[in-house]
NUVEXKOL-969509 format. One record per atom (N, C-alpha, C): residue in one letter; atom name; x negated, y negated, z negated. Coordinates in nm, 4 decimals. Example, Ala and Ser with C-alpha at 12.3 -4.5 7.8 and 13.67 -1.06 7.14 Angstrom:
BEGIN
+------+------+----------+----------+----------+
! code ! site !       xx !       yy !       zz !
+------+------+----------+----------+----------+
!    A !    N !  -1.3190 !   0.5690 !  -0.7800 !
!    A !   CA !  -1.2300 !   0.4500 !  -0.7800 !
!    A !    C !  -1.3200 !   0.3300 !  -0.7800 !
!    S !    N !  -1.2850 !   0.2250 !  -0.7080 !
!    S !   CA !  -1.3670 !   0.1060 !  -0.7140 !
!    S !    C !  -1.2900 !  -0.0030 !  -0.7870 !
+------+------+----------+----------+----------+
//
This chain:
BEGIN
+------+------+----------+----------+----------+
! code ! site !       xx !       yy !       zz !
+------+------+----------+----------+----------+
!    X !    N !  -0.0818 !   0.1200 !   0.0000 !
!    X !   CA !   0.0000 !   0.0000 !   0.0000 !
!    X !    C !  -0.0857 !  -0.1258 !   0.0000 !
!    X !    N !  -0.2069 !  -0.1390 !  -0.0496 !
!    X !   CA !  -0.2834 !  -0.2260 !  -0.0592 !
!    X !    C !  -0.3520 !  -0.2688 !   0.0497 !
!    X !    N !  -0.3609 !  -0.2049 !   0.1602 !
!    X !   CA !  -0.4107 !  -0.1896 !   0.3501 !
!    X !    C !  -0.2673 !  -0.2916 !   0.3454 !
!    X !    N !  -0.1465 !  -0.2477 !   0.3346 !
!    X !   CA !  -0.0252 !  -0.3121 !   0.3762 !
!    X !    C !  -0.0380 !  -0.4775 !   0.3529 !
!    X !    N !  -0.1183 !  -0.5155 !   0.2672 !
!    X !   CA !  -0.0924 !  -0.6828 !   0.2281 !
!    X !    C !  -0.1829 !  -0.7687 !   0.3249 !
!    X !    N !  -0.2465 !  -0.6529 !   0.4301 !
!    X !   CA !  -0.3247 !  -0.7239 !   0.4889 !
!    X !    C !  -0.2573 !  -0.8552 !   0.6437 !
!    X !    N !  -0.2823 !  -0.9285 !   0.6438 !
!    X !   CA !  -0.2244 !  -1.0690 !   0.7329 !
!    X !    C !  -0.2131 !  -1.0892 !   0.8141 !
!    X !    N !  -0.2649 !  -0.9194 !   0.9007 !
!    X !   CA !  -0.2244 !  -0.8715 !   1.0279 !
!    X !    C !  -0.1107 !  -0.8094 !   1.0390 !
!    X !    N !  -0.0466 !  -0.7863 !   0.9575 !
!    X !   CA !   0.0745 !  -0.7075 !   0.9374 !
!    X !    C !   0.2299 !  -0.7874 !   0.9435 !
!    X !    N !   0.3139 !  -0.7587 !   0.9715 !
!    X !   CA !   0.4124 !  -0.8292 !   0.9736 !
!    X !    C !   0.5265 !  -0.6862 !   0.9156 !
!    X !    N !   0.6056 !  -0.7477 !   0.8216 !
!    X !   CA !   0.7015 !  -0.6721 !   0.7516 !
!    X !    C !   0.7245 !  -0.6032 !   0.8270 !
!    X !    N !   0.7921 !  -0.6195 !   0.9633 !
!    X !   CA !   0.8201 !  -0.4854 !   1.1027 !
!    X !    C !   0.6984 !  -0.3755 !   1.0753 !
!    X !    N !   0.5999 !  -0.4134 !   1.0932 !
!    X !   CA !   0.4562 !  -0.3526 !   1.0844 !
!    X !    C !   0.4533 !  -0.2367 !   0.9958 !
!    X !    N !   0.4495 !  -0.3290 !   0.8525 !
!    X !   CA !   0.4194 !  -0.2707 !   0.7388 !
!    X !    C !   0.5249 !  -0.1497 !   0.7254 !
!    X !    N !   0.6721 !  -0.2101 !   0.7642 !
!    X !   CA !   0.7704 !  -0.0376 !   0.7734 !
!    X !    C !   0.6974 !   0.0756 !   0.8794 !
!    X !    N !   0.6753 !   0.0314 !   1.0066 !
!    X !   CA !   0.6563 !   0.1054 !   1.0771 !
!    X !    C !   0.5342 !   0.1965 !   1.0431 !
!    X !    N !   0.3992 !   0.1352 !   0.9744 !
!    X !   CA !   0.3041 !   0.1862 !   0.9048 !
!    X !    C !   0.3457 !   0.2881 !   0.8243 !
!    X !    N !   0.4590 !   0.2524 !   0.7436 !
!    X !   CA !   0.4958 !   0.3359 !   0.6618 !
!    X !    C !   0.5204 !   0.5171 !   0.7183 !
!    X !    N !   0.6159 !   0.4742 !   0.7541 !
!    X !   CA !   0.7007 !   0.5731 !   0.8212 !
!    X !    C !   0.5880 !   0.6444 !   0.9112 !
!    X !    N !   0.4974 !   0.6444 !   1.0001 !
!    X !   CA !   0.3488 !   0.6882 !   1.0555 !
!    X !    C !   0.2692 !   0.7380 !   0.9879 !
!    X !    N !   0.2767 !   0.6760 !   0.8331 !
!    X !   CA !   0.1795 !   0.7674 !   0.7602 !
!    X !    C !   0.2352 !   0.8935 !   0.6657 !
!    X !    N !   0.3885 !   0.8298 !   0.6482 !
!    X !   CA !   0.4566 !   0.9541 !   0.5650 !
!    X !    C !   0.5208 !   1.0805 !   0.6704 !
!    X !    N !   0.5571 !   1.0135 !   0.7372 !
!    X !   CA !   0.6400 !   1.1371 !   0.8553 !
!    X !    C !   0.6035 !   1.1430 !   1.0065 !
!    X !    N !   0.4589 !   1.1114 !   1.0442 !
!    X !   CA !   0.4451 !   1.0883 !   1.1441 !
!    X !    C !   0.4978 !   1.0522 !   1.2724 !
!    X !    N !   0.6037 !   0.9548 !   1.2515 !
!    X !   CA !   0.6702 !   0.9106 !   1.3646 !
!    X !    C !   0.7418 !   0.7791 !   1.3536 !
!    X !    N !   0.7696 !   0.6886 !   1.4201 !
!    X !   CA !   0.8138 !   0.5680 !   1.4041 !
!    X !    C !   0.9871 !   0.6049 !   1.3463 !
!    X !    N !   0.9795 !   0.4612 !   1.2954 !
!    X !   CA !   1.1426 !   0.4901 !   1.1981 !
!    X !    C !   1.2462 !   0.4447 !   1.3359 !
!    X !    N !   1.3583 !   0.4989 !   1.3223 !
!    X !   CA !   1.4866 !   0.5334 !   1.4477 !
!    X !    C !   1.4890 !   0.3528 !   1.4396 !
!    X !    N !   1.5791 !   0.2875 !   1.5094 !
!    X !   CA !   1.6475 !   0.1621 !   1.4967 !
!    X !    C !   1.7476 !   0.0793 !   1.3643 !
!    X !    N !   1.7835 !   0.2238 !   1.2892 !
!    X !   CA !   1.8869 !   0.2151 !   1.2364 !
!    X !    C !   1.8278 !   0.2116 !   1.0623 !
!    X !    N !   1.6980 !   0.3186 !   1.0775 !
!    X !   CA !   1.6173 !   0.3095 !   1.0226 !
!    X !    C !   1.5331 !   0.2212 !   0.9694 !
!    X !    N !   1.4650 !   0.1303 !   1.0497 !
!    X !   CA !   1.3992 !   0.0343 !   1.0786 !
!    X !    C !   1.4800 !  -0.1155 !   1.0400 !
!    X !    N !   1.6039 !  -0.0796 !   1.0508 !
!    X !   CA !   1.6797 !  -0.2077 !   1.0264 !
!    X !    C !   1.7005 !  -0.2244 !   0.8373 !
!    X !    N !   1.7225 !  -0.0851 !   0.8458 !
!    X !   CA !   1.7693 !  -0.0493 !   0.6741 !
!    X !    C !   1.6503 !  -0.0946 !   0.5919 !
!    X !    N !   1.5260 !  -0.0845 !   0.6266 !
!    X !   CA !   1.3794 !  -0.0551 !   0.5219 !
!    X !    C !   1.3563 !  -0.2091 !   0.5647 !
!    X !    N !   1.3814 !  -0.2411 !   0.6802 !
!    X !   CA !   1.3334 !  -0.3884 !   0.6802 !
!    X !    C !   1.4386 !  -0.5022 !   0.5964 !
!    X !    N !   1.5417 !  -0.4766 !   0.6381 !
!    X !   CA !   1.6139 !  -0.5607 !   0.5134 !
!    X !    C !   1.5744 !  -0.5841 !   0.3959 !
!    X !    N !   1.5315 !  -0.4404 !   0.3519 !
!    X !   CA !   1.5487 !  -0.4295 !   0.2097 !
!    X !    C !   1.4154 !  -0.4871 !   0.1143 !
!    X !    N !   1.3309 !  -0.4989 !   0.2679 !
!    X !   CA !   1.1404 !  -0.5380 !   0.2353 !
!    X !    C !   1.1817 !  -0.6777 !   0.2419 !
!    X !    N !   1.2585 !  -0.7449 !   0.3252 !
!    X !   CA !   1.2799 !  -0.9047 !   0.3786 !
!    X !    C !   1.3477 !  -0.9497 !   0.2613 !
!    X !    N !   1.4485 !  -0.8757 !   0.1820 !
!    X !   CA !   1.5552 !  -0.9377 !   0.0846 !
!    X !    C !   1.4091 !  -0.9956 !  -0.0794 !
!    X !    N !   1.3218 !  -0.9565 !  -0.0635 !
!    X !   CA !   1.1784 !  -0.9758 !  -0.1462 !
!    X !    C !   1.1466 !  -1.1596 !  -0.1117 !
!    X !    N !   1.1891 !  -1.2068 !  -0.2562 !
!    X !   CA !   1.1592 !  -1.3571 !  -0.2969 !
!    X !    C !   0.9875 !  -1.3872 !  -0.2815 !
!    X !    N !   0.9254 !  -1.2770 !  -0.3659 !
!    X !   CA !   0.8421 !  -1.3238 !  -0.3894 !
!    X !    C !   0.7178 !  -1.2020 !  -0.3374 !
!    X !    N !   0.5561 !  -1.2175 !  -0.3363 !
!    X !   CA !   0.4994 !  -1.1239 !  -0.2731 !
!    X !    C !   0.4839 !  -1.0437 !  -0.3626 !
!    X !    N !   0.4795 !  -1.0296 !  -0.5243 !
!    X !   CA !   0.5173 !  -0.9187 !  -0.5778 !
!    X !    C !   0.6565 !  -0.8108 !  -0.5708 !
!    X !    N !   0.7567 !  -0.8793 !  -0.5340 !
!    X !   CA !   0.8916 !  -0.8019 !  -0.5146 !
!    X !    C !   0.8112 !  -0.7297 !  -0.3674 !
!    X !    N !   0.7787 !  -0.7920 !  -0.2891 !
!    X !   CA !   0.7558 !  -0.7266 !  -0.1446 !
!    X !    C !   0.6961 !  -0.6240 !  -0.1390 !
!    X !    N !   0.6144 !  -0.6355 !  -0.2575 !
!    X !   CA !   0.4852 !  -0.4746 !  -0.2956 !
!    X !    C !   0.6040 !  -0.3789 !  -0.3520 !
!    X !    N !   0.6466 !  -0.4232 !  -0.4410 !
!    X !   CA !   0.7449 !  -0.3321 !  -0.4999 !
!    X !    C !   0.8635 !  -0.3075 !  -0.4299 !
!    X !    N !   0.9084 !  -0.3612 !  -0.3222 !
!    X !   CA !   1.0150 !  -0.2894 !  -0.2138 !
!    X !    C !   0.8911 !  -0.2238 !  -0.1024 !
!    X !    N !   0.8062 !  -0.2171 !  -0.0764 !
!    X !   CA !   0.7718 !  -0.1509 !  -0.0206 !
!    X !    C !   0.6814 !  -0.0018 !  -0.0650 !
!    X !    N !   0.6499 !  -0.0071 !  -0.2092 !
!    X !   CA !   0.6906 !   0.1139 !  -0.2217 !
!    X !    C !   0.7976 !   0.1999 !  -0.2318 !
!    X !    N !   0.9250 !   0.1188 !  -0.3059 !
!    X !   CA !   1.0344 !   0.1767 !  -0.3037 !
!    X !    C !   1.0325 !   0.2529 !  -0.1870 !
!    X !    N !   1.0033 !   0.1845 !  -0.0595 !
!    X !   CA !   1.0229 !   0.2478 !   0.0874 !
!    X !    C !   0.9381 !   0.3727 !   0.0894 !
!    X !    N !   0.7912 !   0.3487 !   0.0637 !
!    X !   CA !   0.7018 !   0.4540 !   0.0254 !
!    X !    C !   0.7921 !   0.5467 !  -0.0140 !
!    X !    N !   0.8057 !   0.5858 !  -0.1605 !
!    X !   CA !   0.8716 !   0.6792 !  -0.3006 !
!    X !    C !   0.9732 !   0.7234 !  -0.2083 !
!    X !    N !   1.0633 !   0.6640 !  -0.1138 !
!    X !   CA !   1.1956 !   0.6988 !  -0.0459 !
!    X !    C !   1.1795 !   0.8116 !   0.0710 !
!    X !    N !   1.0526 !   0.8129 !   0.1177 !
!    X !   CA !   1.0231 !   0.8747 !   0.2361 !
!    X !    C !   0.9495 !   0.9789 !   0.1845 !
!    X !    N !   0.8634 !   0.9516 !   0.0964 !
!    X !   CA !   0.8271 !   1.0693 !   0.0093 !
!    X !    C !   0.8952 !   1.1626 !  -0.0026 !
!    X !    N !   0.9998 !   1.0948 !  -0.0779 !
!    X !   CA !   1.0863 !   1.1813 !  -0.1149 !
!    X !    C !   1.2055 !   1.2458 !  -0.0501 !
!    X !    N !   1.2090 !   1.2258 !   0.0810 !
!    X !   CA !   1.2772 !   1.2700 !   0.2113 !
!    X !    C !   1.2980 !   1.4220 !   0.2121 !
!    X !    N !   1.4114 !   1.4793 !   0.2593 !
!    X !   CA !   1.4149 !   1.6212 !   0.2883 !
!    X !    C !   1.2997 !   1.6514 !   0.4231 !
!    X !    N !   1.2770 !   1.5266 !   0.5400 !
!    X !   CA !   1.2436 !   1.5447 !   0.6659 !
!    X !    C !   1.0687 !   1.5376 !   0.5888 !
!    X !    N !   1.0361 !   1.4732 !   0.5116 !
!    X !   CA !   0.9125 !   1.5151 !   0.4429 !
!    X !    C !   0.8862 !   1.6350 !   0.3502 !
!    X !    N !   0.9622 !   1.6892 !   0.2837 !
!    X !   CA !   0.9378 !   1.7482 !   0.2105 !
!    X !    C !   0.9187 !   1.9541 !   0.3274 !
!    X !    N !   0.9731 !   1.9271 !   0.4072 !
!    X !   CA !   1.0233 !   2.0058 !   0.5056 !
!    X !    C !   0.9475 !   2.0442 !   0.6234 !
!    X !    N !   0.8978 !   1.9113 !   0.6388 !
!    X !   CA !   0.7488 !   1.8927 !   0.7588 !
!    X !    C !   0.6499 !   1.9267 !   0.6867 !
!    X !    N !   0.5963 !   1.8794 !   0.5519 !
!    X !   CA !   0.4386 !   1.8557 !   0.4693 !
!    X !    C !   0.4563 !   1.9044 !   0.3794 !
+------+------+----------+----------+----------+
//
């Protein structure tokens, strides 16, 4: 998550990173809309770390991860 704060990244990014490193494949549209909201609805750049692990912990914890890895 700490690669993620880097200033090349743009919230789109940082989901899509996500999702590439947990399940090897980019997140669907619908997907992508859901995790980005929820990273964008983040006031401050500590909330943003902490919704984006949430996103992390969420995919982790995926049946499509647990199932693949």
């Amino acid at each position: 998550l700490t690669a993620l704060e880097a200033p090349i990244f743009t919230d789109a990014g940082r989901v899509d990173t996500l999702f590439l490193a947990t399940l090897s494949r980019l997140p669907s549209e619908t997907e992508r809309t859901s995790m980005l909201g929820y990273v964008e609805a983040a006031e401050t750049d500590e909330q943003r770390r902490s919704a984006l692990g949430d996103v992390l912990w969420a995919l982790l914890n995926s049946a499509e991860f647990a199932m693949n890895h």
